[in-house]
C-alpha positions in Angstrom: 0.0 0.0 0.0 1.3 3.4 -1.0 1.9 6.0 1.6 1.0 9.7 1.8 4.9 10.0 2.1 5.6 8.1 -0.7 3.3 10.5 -2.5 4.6 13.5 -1.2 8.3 12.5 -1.9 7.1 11.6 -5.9 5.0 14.2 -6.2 5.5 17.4 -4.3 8.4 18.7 -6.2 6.4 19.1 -9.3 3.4 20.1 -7.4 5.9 23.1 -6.5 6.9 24.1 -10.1 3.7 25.1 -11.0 2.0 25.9 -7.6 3.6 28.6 -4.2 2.0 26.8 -1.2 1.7 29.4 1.9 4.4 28.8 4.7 2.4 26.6 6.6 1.6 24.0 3.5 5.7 24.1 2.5 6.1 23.5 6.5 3.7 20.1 6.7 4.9 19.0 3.6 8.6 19.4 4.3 7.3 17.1 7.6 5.3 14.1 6.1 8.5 14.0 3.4 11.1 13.8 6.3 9.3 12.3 9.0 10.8 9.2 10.5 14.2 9.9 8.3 17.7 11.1 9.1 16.0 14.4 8.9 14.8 14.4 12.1 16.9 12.3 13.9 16.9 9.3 15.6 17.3 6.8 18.4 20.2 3.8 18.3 19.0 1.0 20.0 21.3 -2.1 21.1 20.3 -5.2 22.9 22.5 -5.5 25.4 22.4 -10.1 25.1 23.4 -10.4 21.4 24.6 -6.5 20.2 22.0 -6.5 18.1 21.1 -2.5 17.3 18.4 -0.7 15.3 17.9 2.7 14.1 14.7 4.4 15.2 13.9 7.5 13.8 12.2 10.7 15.3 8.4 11.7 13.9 7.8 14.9 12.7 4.7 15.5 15.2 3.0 17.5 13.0 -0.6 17.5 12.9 -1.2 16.5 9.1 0.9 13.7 8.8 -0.5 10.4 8.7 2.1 8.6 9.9 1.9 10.6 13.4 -1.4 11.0 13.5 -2.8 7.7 12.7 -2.1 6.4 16.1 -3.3 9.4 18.1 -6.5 9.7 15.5 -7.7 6.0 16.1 -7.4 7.0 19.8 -9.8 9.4 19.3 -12.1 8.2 17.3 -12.8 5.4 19.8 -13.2 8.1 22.7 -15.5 10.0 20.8 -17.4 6.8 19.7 -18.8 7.4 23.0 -19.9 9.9 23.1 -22.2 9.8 19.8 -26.2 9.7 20.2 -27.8 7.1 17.8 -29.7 9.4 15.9 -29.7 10.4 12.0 -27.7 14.1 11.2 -27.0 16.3 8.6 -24.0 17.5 7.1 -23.9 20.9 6.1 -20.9 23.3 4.5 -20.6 27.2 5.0 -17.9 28.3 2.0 -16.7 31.8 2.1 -16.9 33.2 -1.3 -13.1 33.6 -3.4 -13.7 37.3 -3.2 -13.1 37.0 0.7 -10.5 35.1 0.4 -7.4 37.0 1.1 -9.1 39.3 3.5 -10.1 36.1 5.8 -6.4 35.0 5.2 -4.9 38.7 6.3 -7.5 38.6 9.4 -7.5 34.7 10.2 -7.9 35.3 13.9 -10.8 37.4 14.3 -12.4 36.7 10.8 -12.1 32.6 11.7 -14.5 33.2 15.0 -16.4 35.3 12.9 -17.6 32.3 11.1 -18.1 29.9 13.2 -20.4 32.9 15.4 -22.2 33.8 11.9 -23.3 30.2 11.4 -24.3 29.7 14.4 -26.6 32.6 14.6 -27.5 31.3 11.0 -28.6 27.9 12.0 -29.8 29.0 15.2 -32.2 31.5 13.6 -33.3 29.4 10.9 -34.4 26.2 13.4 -35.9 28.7 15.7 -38.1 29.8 13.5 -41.8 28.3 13.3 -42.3 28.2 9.6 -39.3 25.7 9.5 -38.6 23.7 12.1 -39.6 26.1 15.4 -36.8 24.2 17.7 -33.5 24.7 19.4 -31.7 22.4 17.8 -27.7 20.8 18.3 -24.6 20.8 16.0 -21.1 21.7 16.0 -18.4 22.8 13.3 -14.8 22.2 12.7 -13.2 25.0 10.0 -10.8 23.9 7.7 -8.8 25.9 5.6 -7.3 24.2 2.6 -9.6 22.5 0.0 -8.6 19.3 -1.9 -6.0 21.2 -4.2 -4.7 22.5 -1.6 -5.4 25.8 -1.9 -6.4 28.3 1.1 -10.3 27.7 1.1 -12.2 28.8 4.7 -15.3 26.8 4.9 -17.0 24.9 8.0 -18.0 21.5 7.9 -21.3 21.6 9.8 -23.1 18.5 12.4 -26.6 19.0 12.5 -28.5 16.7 14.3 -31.7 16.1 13.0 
């Protein structure tokens, strides 16, 4: 099976002749490629019965790489197994339109809880109100910031329970 650091190692060069990632795209991909190499340095272990030894290497730690998050992710995806009512949801997406773009990305901070309070005013009001569903009703968000080219794209993914 073919990891993400396999891809990132074939493929990330070239992505970079024709694409400027932002810093902190150049900075997870410069992880995931180096992550559990020389790059990061590493542990020598030696059994002290037959001198044995073997390398092993340092993660990277950073939050987007699979190989150091897969352990920690499985971890919590059980805990939050728990925590999940048996009851059908909706997913729902609030994109920011490309003209708002660079002004979220200059303003990240304040702009970012600026979403997630607009939305939930949004949904809030919406649910509340009697000619739809007159109710007070649960959900959360999560923001994410790159879409699937990678590209800076502010939208929040959206729980609604129904």
């Amino acid at each position: 099976m073919i990891t993400v650091q396999e891809i990132f190692k074939k493929f990330y060069s070239h992505y970079t002749e024709q694409h400027i990632p932002c810093t902190q795209q150049a900075k997870a991909a410069k992880d995931i490629i180096n992550c559990r190499t020389k790059a990061f340095g590493g542990h020598v272990y030696e059994c002290d019965e037959c001198g044995y030894k073997t390398i092993q290497y340092n993660s990277c730690r950073n939050r987007h790489c699979s190989l150091c998050q897969g352990v920690a992710k499985a971890i919590w995806v059980d805990q939050r197994s728990k925590d999940i009512i048996n009851a059908p949801y909706f997913h729902v997406v609030f994109t920011m339109p490309p003209l708002l773009h660079s002004l979220i990305y200059q303003n990240q901070e304040l702009l970012y809880g600026l979403m997630y309070k607009v939305v939930s005013e949004t949904l809030s009001e919406f649910s509340q109100d009697k000619k739809h569903l007159g109710a007070q009703i649960g959900f959360f968000s999560l923001l994410h910031t790159w879409g699937q080219n990678l590209h800076f794209h502010p939208h929040l993914h959206t729980v609604v329970l129904a």
